[in-house]
C-alpha positions, 0 to 999 in steps of 0.5 A: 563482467558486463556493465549496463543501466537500466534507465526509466523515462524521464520524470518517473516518480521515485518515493516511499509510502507511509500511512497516518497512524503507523508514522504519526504517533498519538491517535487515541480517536480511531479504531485501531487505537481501541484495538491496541487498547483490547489488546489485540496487537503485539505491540501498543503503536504509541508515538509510532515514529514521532511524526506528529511531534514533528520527526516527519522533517528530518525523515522529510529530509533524508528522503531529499537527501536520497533523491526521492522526487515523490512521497506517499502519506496519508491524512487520519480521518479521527484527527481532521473531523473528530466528531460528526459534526466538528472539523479540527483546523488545527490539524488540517493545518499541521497537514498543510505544513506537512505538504508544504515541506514536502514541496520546499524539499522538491518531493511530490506528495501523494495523499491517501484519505483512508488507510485501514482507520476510522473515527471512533464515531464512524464505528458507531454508526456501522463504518463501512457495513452501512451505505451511510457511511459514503455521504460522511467519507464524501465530506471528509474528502472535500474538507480535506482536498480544500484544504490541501489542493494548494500543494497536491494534485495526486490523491489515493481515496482508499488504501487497499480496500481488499485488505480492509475488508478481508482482515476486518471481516472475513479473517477478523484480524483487523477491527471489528474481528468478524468472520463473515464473507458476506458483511466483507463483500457488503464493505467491498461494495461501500467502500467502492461507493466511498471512493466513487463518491470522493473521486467525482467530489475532487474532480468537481473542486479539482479539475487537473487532479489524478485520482486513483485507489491502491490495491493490495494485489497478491498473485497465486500459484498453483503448488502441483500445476497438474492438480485440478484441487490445487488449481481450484483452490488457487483460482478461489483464493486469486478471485478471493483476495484480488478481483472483487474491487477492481471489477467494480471500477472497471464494470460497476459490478462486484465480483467475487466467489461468494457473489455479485454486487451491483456498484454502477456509481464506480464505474470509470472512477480511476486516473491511474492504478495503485498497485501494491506488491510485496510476494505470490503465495502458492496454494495448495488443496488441505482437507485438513484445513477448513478454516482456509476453505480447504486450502494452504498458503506457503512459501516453496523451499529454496525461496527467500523468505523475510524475517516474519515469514509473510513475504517472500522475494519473488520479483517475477510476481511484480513484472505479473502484477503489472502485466495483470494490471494493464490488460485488466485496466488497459490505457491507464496509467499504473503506480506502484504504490507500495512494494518492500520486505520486512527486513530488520537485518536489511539481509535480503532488502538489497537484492529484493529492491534491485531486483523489483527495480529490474522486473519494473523496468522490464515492464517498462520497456514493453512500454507498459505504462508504469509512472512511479514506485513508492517504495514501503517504507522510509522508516520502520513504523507500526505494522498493525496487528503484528505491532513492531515485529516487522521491520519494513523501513530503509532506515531502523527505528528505535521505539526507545528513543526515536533515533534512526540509523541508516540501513545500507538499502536506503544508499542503494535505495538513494543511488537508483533515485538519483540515477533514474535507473538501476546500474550494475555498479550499485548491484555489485556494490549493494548486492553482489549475490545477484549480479548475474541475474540481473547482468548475465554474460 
C-alpha cells in the first residue's frame, strides 16, 4: 500500500465554525427566538450547547487539545444593543473573555458580526428590507470591533447572505416566512450595503484587519448534460442561489435571474473570500413542480447521502468551488469557512473530511490561494428550522444533560491539525473504505 502526506503550507488556519444562537443558549431577543416560539421549528433551541452558561471553555478546550490553531464564532447582535438606543457592556465583555480564552489557548479567532439573527427592534423597523437598516448594522460593527479589536484582526460581516435571504424571502423558511423574489433581492442589496459600510468602518478603526463575508456556495449540476431544459433549469438555479452577492462586491452591481441592482458603495470590500461548502445538487426540468420554478433538486443514486438527506458526500464540489472562487475573485485570498455533514452516527463523516481535506489540497497545490478550513462544527448545535435533527458536530451533544461524547472523526479531525496535512496512515486508520481513492497504486 503506498504511504504518502499531503502536507499544507506552513501557518494554515485549522478550526471549526460555530455562530451565536446555535451554541449560546438563551436569546430570547432576536428573531429566530420568536420563530421558535410561532412554532415554526422542530425543536425549541433552549440552552442551545450552554455557551453562554460558560461550556464554550471546555469545548475551548478540546479544540486546543485537537490541534486547532483558528476558531470561527460569532457575536449576537440582540444581546450587545438590545434596544435602539441601549449598549449591553456586560455582554460585550462576556465576548471579550470568549477571545481572550481563545488566545490564551493559541486559537485565532475569527468573529462574524451577522449569522441569520436579528434584534427583535431591528425587525420592527423592516431589518434588511429597508436601506435603514445599514446606518444601525454600521453602528453595531464599530461598537462591537472596539470592543473586541484587542484580540481579533479577522472579521466576517455577513454569514451567508444568499442563504439569509432566499430562506427568509423567497422560500419563507427562516423568519419572516415570505415568498417574494424581488423583496429577497432588495434584502441581497442592503445586506451588501451593510457589509460595505461595516467593511470600511473596521478598516478606518483597524488598519491591519481582514475583512471578508462568507457565502454559502452550492454548485448545480445538470441531470441529463444532453438536456437543454435540464441545462436551463441548472444555469437559473447556479445564478439563483449563488452569484447575486459576489457580483455585487466584485462589480457594485447585483446580478441575478429576476434583475440587476446597482450597489457601487460594495465594490472591492473583501480582504479574502468565505466559502461555505457542504455538496452539489443536481437538477433537472419538473413540469410538474411549480413551485421549484419548473425544476427538481436531488441527489443521483449511488451517492452517499447523510442522515437527513440535504448533503451529499461529494468532494469534487469543494475543489470547484475553490476553483469558481479564484477565477471569479482573482488574487484574493479564500477560506473555507465552513464545510461538514450532518452525521449523527459519524458513519459517513471520516471519510467526507479526509476526502474535502484532499480535494482541498488539490487546489493548493495548483497554488490556488486557499489560507485556512473551518470545519462545521465542533459540537452539535441548534440547525435552525430543522431544530436538533441534524447532527453536525465532531463531538455529540446531549440536549438533556449538556454532556459531550467524542465522535471518532474529531482524533481524525484532531490527527490532520497537528499534522498540517492529511497522512495515509490517518485514512487507513479512520477511514479505510477510501484508502484507495485517496492513495491509488
Amino acid at each position: 500500500m503506498p504511504s504518502a502526506t499531503f502536507h499544507f503550507p506552513k501557518g494554515f488556519l485549522w478550526g471549526t465554525a460555530t455562530a451565536s444562537h446555535q451554541v449560546e443558549g438563551g436569546n430570547t431577543n432576536n428573531n429566530w427566538h420568536k420563530w421558535e416560539q410561532e412554532g415554526h421549528t422542530a425543536h425549541k433551541s433552549g440552552l442551545a450547547s450552554d455557551w453562554w452558561g460558560g461550556r464554550w471553555r471546555e469545548d475551548f478546550d478540546r479544540a486546543a487539545e485537537g490541534g486547532q490553531n483558528a476558531h470561527r464564532l460569532s457575536v449576537e447582535w440582540s444581546r450587545i444593543q438590545p434596544a435602539p438606543n441601549r449598549w449591553d457592556e456586560d455582554a460585550l465583555e462576556r465576548y471579550r473573555t470568549m477571545l481572550r480564552g481563545l488566545r490564551d489557548r493559541g486559537i485565532t479567532p475569527m468573529v462574524t458580526l451577522h449569522h441569520f439573527t436579528d434584534p427583535l427592534w431591528l425587525t420592527e423597523m423592516g431589518a434588511w428590507e429597508t436601506e435603514a437598516v445599514v446606518p444601525p448594522f454600521e453602528k453595531f460593527a464599530r461598537k462591537t470591533v472596539e470592543a473586541l479589536k484587542e484580540y481579533c484582526t479577522l472579521w466576517c460581516t455577513i454569514n451567508e447572505p444568499n442563504v439569509y435571504a432566499l430562506e427568509g424571502y423567497v422560500r419563507g423558511h427562516f423568519p419572516p416566512g415570505q415568498e417574494s423574489m424581488k423583496t429577497g433581492l432588495k434584502v441581497q442589496a442592503n445586506l451588501a450595503r451593510g457589509h460595505a459600510a461595516a467593511y470600511r468602518a473596521i478598516h478606518k478603526m483597524q488598519p491591519e484587519a481582514r475583512v471578508g463575508y462568507a457565502l454559502h456556495f452550492r454548485p448545480q449540476e445538470a441531470f441529463r448534460s444532453w438536456s437543454p431544459l435540464d441545462r436551463l433549469m441548472r444555469n437559473l438555479k447556479f445564478d439563483a442561489v449563488n452569484i447575486a452577492f459576489p457580483t455585487a462586491v466584485s462589480t457594485g452591481v447585483m446580478r441575478s435571474p429576476v434583475g440587476r441592482v446597482r450597489v457601487p458603495e460594495a465594490k472591492g470590500t473583501q480582504d479574502y473570500f468565505g466559502l461555505n461548502y457542504y455538496s452539489v445538487d443536481t437538477v433537472a426540468f419538473d413540469l410538474f413542480n411549480p413551485a421549484e420554478l419548473f425544476s427538481r433538486s436531488f441527489f443521483p443514486e449511488g451517492l452517499d447521502v447523510a442522515d437527513a438527506g440535504q448533503n451529499s458526500n461529494t468532494p469534487e464540489g469543494l475543489f470547484r468551488a475553490v476553483k469558481w472562487a479564484m477565477k471569479t475573485h482573482p488574487g484574493t485570498p479564500i477560506l473555507v469557512t465552513e464545510n461538514g455533514i450532518e452525521d449523527a452516527a459519524d458513519r459517513i463523516r471520516p471519510r467526507y473530511l479526509a476526502q474535502h481535506v484532499h480535494a482541498m489540497w488539490r487546489a493548493v497545490n495548483f497554488n490556488w490561494p486557499v489560507k485556512g478550513y473551518f470545519h462545521w462544527s465542533l459540537v452539535d448545535n441548534f440547525e435552525w428550522e430543522r431544530g436538533w435533527t441534524q447532527r453536525f458536530g465532531l463531538w455529540e451533544l446531549d440536549v438533556e444533560t449538556q454532556a459531550r461524547r467524542k465522535r471518532p472523526s474529531a482524533d481524525l479531525y484532531a490527527a490532520i491539525c497537528k499534522e498540517n496535512g492529511l497522512s495515509s496512515e490517518m485514512v487507513e486508520k479512520y477511514c479505510p473504505e477510501v484508502y484507495e481513492k485517496l492513495f491509488p497504486d
